[in-house]
Biopython code that builds the backbone (N, CA, C, O; Angstrom):
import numpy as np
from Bio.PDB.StructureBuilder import StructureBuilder

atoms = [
    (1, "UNK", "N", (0.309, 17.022, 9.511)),
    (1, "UNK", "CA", (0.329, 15.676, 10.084)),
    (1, "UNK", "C", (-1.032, 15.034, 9.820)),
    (1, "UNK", "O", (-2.040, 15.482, 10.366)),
    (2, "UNK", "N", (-1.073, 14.005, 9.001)),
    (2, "UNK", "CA", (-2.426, 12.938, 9.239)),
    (2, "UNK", "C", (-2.642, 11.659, 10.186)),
    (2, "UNK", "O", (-1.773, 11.117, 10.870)),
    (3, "UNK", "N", (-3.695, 11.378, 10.098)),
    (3, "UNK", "CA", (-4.246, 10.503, 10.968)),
    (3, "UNK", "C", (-3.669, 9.010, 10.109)),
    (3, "UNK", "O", (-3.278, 8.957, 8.943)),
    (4, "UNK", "N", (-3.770, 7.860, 11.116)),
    (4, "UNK", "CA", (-3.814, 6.542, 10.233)),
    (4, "UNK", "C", (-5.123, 6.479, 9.883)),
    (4, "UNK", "O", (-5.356, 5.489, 9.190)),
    (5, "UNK", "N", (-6.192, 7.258, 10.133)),
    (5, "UNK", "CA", (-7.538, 7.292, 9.396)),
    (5, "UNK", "C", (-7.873, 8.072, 7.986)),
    (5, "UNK", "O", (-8.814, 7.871, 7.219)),
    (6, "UNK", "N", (-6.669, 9.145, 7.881)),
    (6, "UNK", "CA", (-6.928, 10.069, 7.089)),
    (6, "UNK", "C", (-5.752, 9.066, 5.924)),
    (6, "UNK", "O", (-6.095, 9.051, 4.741)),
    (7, "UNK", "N", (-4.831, 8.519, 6.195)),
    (7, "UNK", "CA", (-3.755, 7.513, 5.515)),
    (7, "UNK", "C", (-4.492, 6.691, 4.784)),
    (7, "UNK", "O", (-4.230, 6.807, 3.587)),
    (8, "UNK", "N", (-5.570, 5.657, 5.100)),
    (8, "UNK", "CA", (-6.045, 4.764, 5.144)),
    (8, "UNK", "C", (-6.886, 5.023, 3.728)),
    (8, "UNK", "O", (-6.918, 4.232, 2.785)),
    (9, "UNK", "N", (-7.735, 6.646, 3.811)),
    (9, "UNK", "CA", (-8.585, 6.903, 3.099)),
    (9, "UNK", "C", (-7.384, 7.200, 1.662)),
    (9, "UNK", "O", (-7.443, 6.699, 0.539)),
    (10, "UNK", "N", (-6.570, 7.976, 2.096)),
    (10, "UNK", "CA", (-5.460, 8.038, 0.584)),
    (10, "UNK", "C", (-5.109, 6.878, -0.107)),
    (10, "UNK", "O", (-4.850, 6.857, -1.310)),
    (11, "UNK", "N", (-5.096, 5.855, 0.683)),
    (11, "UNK", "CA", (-4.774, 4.854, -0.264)),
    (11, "UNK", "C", (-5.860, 4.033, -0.978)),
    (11, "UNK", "O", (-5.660, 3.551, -2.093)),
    (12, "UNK", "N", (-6.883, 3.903, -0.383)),
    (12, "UNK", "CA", (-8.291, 3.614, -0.597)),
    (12, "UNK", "C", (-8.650, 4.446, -1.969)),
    (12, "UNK", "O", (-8.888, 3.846, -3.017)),
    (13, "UNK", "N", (-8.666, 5.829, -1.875)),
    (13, "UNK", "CA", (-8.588, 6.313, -3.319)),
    (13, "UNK", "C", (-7.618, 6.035, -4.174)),
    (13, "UNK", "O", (-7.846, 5.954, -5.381)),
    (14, "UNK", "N", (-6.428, 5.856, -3.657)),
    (14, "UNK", "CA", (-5.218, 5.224, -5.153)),
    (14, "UNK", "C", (-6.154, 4.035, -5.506)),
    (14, "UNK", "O", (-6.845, 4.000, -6.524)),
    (15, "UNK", "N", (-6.094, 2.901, -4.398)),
    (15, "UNK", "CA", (-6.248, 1.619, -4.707)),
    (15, "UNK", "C", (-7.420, 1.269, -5.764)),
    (15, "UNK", "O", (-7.489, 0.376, -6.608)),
    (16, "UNK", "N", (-8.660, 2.697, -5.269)),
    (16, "UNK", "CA", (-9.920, 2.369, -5.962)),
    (16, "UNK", "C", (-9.769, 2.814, -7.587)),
    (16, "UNK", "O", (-10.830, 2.682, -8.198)),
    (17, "UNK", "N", (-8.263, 3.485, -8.663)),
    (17, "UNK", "CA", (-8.498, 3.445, -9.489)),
    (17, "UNK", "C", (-9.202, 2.296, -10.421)),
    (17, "UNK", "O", (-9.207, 1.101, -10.124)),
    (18, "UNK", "N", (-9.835, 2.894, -11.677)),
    (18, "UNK", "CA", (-10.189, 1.710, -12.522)),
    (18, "UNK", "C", (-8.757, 1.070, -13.313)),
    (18, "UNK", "O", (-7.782, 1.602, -13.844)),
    (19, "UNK", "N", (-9.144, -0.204, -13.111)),
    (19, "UNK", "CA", (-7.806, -0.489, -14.238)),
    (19, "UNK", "C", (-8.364, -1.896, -15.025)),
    (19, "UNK", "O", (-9.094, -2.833, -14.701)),
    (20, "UNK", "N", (-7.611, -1.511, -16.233)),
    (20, "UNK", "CA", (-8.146, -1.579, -17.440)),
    (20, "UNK", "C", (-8.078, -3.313, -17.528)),
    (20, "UNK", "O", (-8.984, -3.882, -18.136)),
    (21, "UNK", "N", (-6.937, -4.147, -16.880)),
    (21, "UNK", "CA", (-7.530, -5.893, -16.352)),
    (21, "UNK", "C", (-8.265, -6.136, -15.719)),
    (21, "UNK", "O", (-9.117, -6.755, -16.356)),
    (22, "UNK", "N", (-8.521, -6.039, -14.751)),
    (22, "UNK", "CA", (-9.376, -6.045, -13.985)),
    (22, "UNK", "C", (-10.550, -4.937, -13.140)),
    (22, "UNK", "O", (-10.720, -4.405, -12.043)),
    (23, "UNK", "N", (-11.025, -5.011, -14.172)),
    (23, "UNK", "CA", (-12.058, -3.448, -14.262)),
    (23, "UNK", "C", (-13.132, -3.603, -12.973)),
    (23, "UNK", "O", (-13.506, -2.622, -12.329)),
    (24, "UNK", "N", (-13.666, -5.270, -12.631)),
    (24, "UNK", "CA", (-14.619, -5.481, -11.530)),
    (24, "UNK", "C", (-13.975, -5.766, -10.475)),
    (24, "UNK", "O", (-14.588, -6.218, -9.507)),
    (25, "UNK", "N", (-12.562, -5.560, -10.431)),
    (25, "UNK", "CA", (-12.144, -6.501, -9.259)),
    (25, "UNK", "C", (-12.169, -5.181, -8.342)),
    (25, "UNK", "O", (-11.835, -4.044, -8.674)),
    (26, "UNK", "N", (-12.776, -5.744, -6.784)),
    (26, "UNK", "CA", (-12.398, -4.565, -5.544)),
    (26, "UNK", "C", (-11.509, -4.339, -4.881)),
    (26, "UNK", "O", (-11.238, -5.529, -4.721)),
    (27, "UNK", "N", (-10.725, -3.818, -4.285)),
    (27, "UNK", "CA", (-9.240, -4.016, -3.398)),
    (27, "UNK", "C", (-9.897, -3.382, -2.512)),
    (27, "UNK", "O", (-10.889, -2.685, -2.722)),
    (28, "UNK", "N", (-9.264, -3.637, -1.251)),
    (28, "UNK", "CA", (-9.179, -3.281, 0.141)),
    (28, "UNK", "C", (-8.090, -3.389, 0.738)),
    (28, "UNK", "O", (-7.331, -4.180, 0.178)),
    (29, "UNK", "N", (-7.518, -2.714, 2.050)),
    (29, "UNK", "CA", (-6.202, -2.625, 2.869)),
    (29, "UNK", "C", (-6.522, -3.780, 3.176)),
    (29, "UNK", "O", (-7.645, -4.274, 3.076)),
    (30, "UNK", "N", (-5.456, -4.331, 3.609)),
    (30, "UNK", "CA", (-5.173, -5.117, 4.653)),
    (30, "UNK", "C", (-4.889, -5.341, 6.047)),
    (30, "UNK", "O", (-4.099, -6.249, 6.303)),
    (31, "UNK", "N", (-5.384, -4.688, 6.982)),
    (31, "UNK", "CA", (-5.443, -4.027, 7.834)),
    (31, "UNK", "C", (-3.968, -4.455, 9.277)),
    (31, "UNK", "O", (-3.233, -3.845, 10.054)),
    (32, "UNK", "N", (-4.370, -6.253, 8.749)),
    (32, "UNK", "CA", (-3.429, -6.341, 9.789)),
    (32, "UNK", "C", (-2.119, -7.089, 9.221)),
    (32, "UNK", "O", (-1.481, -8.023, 9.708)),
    (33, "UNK", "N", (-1.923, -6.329, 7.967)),
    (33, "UNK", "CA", (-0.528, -6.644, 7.826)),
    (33, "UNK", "C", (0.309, -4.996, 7.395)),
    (33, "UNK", "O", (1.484, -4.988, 7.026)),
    (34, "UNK", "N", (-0.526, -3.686, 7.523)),
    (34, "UNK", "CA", (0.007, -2.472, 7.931)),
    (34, "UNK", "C", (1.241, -2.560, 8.854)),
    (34, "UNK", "O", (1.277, -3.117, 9.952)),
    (35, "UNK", "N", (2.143, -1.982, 8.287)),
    (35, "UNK", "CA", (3.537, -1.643, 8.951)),
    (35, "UNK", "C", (3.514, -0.209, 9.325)),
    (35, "UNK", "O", (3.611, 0.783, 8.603)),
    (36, "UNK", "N", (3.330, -0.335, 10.897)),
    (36, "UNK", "CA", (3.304, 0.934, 11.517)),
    (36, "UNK", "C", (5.370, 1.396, 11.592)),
    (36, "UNK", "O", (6.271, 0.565, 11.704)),
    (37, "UNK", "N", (5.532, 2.926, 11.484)),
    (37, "UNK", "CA", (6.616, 3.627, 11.355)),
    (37, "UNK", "C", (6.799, 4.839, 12.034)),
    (37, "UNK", "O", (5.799, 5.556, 11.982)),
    (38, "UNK", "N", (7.730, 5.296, 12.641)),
    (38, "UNK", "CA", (7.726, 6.786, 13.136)),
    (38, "UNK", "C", (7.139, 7.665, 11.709)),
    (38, "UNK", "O", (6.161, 8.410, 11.746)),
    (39, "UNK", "N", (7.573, 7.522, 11.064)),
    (39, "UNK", "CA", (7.507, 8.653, 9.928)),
    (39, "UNK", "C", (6.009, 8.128, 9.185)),
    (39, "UNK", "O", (5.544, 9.028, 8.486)),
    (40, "UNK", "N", (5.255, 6.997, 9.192)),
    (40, "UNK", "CA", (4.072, 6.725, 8.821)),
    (40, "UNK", "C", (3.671, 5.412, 8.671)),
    (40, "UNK", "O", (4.144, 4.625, 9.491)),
    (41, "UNK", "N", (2.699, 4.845, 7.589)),
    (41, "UNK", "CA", (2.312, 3.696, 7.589)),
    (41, "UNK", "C", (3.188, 3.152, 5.630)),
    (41, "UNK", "O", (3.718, 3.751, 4.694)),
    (42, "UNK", "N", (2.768, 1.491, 6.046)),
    (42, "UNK", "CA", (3.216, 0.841, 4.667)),
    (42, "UNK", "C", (1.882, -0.137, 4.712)),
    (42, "UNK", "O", (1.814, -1.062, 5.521)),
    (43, "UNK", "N", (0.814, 0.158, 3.753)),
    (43, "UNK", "CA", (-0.093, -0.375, 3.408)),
    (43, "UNK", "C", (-0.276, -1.451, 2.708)),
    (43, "UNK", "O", (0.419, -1.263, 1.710)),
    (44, "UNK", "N", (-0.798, -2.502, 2.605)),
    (44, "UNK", "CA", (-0.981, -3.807, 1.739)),
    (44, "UNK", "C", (-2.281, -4.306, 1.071)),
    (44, "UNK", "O", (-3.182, -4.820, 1.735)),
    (45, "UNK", "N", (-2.325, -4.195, 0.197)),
    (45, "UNK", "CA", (-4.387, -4.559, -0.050)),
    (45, "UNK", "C", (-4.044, -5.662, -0.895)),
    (45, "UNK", "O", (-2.936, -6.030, -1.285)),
    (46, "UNK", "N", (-5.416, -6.218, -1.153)),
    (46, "UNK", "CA", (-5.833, -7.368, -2.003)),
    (46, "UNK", "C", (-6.972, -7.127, -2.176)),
    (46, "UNK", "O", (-7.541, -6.181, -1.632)),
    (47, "UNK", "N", (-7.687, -8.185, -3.205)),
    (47, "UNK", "CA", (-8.913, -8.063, -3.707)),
    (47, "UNK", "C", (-9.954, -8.619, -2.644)),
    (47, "UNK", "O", (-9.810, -9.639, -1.971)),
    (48, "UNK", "N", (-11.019, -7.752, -2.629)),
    (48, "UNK", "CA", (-11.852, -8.525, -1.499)),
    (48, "UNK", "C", (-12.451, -10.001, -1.769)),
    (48, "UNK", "O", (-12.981, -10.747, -0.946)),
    (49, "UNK", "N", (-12.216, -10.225, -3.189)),
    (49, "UNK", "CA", (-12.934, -11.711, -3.447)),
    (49, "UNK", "C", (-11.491, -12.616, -2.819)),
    (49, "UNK", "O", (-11.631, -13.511, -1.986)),
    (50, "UNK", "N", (-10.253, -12.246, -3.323)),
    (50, "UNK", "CA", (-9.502, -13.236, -2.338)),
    (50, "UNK", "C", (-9.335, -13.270, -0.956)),
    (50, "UNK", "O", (-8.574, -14.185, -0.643)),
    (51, "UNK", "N", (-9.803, -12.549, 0.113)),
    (51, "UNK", "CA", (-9.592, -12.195, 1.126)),
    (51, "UNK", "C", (-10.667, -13.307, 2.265)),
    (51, "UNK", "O", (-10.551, -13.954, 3.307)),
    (52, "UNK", "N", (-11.900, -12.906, 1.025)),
    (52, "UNK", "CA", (-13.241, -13.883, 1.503)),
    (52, "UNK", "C", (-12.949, -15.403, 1.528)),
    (52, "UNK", "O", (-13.043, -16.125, 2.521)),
    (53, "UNK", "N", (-12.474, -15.885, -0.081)),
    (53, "UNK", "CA", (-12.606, -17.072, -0.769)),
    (53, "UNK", "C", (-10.903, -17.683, 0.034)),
    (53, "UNK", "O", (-10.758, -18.628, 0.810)),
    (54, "UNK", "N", (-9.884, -16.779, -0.492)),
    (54, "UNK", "CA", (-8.844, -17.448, -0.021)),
    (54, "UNK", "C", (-8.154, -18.386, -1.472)),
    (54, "UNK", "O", (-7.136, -19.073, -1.564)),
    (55, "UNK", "N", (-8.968, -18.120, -2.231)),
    (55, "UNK", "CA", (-8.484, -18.292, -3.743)),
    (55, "UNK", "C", (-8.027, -17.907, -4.445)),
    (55, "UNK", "O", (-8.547, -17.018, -5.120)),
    (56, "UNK", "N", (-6.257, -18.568, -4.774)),
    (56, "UNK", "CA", (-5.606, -17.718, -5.574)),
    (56, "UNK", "C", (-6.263, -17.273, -6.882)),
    (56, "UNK", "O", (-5.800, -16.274, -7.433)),
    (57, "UNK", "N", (-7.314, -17.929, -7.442)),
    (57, "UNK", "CA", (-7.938, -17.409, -8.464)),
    (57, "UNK", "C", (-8.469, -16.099, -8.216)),
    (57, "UNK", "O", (-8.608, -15.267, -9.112)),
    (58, "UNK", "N", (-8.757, -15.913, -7.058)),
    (58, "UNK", "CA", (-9.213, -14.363, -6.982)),
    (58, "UNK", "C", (-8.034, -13.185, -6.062)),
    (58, "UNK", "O", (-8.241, -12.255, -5.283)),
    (59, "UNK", "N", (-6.949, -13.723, -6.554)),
    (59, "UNK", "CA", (-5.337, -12.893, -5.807)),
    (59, "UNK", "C", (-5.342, -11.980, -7.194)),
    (59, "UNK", "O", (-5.766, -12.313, -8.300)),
    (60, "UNK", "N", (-4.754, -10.754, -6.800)),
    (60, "UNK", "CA", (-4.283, -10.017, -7.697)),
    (60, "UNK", "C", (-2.819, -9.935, -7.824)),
    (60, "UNK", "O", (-2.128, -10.026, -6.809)),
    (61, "UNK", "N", (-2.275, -9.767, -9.012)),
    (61, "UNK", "CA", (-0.831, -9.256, -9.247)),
    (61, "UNK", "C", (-0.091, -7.772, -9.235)),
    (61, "UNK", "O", (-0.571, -6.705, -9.617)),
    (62, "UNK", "N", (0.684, -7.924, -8.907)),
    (62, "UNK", "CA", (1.781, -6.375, -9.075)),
    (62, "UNK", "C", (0.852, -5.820, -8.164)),
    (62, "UNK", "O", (0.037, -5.043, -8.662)),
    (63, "UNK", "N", (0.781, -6.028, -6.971)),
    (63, "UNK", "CA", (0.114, -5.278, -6.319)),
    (63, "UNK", "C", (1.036, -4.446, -4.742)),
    (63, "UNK", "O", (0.959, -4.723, -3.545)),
    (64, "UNK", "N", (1.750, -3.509, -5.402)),
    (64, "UNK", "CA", (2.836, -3.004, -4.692)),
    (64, "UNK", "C", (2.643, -2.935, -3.708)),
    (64, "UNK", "O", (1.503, -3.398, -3.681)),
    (65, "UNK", "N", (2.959, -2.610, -2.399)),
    (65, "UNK", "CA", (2.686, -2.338, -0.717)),
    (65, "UNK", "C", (2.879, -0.082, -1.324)),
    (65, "UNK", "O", (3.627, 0.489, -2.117)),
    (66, "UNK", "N", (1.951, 0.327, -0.555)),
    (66, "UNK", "CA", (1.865, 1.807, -0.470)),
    (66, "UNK", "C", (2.512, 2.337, 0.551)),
    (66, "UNK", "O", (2.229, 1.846, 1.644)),
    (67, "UNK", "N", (3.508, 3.420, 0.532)),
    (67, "UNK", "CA", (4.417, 4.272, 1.479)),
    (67, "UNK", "C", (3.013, 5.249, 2.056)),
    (67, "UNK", "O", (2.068, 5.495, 1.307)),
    (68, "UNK", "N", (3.041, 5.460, 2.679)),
    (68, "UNK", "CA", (1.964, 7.217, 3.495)),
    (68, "UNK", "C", (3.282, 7.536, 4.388)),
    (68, "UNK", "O", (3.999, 6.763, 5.024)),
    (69, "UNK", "N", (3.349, 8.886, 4.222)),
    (69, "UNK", "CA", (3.722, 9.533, 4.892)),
    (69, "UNK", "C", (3.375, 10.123, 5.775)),
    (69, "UNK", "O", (3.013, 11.217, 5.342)),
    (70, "UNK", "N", (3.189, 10.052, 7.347)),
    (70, "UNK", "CA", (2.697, 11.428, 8.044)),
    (70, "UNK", "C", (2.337, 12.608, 8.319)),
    (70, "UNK", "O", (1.322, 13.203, 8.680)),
    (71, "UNK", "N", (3.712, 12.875, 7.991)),
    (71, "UNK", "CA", (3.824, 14.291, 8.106)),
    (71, "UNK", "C", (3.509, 15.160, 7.233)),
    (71, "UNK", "O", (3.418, 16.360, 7.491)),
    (72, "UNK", "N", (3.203, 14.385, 5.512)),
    (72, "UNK", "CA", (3.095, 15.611, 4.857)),
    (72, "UNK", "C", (1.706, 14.936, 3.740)),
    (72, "UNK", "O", (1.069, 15.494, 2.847)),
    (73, "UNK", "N", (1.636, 13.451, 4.322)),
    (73, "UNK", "CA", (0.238, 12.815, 3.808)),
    (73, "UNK", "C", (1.073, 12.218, 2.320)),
    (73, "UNK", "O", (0.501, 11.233, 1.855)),
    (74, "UNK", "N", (2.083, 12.584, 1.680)),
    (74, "UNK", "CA", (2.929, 11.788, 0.414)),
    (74, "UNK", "C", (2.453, 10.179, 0.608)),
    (74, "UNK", "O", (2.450, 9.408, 1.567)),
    (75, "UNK", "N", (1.986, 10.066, -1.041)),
    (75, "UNK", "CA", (1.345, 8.407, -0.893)),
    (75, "UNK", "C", (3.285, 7.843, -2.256)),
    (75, "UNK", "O", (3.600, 8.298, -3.356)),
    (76, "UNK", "N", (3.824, 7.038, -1.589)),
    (76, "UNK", "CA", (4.534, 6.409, -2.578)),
    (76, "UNK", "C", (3.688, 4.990, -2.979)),
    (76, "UNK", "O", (2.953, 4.266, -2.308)),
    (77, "UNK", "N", (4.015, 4.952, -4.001)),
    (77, "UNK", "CA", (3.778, 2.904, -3.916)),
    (77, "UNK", "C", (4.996, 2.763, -4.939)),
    (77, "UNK", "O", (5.412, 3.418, -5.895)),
    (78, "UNK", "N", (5.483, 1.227, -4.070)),
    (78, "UNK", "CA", (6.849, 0.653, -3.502)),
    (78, "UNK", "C", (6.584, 0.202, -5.232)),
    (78, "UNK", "O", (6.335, 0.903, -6.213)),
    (79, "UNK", "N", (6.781, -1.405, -5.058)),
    (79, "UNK", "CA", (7.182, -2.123, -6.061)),
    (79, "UNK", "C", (6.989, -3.790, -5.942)),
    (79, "UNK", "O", (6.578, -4.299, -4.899)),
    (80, "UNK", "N", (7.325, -4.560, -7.100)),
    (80, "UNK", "CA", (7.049, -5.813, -6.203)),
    (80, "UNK", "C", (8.683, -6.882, -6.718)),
    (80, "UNK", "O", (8.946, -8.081, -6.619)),
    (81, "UNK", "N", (9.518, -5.577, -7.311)),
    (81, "UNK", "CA", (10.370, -6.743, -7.202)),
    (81, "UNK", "C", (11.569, -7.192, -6.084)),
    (81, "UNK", "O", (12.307, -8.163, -6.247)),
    (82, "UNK", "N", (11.590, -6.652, -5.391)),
    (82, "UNK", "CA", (12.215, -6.620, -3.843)),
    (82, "UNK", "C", (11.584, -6.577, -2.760)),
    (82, "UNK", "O", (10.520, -5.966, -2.659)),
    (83, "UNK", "N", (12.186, -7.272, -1.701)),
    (83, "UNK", "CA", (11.206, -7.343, -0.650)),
    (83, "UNK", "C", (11.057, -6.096, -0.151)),
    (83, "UNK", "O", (11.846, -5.226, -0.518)),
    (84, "UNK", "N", (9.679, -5.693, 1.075)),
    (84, "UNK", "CA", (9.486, -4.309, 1.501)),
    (84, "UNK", "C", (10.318, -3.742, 1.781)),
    (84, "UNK", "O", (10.472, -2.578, 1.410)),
    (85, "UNK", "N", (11.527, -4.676, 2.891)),
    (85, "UNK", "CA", (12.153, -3.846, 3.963)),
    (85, "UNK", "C", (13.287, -2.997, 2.964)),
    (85, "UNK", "O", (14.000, -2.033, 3.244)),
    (86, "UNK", "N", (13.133, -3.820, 1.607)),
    (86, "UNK", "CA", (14.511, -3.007, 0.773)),
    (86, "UNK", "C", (13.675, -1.483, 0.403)),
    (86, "UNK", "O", (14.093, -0.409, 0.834)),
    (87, "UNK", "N", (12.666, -1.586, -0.301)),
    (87, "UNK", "CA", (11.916, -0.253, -0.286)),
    (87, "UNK", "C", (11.451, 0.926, 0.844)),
    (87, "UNK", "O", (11.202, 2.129, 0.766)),
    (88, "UNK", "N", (11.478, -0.387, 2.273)),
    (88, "UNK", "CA", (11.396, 0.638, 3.546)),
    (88, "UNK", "C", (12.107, 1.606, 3.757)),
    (88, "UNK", "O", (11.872, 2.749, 4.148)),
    (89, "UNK", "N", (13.648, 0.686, 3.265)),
    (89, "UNK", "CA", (14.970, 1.058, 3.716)),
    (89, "UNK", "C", (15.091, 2.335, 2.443)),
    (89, "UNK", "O", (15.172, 3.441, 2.976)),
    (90, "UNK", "N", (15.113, 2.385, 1.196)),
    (90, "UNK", "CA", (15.230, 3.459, 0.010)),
    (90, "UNK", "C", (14.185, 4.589, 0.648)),
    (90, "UNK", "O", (14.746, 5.678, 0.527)),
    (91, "UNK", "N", (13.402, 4.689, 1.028)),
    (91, "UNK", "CA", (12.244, 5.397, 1.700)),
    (91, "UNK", "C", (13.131, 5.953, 3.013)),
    (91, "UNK", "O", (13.087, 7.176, 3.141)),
    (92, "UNK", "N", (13.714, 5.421, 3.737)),
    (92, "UNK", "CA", (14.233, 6.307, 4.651)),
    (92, "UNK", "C", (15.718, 6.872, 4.737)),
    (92, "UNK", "O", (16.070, 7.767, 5.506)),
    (93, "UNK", "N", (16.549, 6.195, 3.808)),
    (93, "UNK", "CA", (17.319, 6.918, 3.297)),
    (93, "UNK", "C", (16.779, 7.893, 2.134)),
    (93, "UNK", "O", (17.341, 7.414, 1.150)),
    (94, "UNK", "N", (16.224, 8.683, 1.802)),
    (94, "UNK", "CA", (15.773, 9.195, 1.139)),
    (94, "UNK", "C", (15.082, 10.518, 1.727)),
    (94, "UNK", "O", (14.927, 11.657, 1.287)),
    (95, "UNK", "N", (14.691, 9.772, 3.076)),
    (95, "UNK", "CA", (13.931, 10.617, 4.044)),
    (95, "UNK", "C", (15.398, 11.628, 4.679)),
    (95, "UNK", "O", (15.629, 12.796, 4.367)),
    (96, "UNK", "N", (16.068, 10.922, 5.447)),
    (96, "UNK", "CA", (17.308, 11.566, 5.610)),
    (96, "UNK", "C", (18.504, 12.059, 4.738)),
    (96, "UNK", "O", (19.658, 12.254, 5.120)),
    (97, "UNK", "N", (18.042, 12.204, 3.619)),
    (97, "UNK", "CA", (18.708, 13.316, 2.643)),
    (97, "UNK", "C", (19.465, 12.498, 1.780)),
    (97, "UNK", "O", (20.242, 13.089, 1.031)),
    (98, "UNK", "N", (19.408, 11.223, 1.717)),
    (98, "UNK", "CA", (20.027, 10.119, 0.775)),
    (98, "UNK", "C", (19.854, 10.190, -0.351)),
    (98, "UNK", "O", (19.478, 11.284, -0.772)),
    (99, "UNK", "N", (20.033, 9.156, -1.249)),
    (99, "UNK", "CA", (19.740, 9.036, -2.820)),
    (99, "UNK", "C", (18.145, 9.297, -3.179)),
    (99, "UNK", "O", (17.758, 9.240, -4.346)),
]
sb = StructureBuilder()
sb.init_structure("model")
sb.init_model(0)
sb.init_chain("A")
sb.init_seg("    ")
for serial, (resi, resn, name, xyz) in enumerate(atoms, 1):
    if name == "N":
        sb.init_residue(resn, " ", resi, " ")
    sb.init_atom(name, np.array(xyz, "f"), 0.0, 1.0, " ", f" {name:<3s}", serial, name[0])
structure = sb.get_structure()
């Protein structure tokens, strides 16, 4: 079982890969748009220059929402062509022995 502190830090390391468009840009969670769950959290980040500025010039793209799991610390990341609750929903049917 992890913490939403120990969650927080897993995605923080996904999020902090380098990637190859935007090599300077920083991401950070989003803290208060986290979707708390029995089974764990659904994380949201953006770039810290849009967060400050509020400028879509500094928004990032394809920037999926992240699954954490609780119980066993599993990081998914979702997708962006459906809304969350459809990926919430594949995530917990999935959890209960579904597709």
């Amino acid at each position: 079982m992890i913490t939403l502190e120990e969650a927080k830090k897993r995605v923080r390391v996904e999020i902090s890969k380098p990637d190859l468009h935007s090599p300077d840009m920083v991401l950070e969670i989003v803290d208060e748009a986290t979707i708390e769950k029995k089974w764990g959290w659904v994380f949201f980040y953006d770039s810290v220059a849009h967060m400050r500025s509020g400028d879509i010039k500094d928004a990032i793209a394809g920037n999926a929402p992240i699954i954490v799991n609780r119980a066993n610390g599993e990081l998914v990341i979702t997708g962006t062509a459906w809304p969350i609750e459809k990926y919430i929903e594949d995530y917990e049917t999935r959890l209960l022995g579904g597709v």
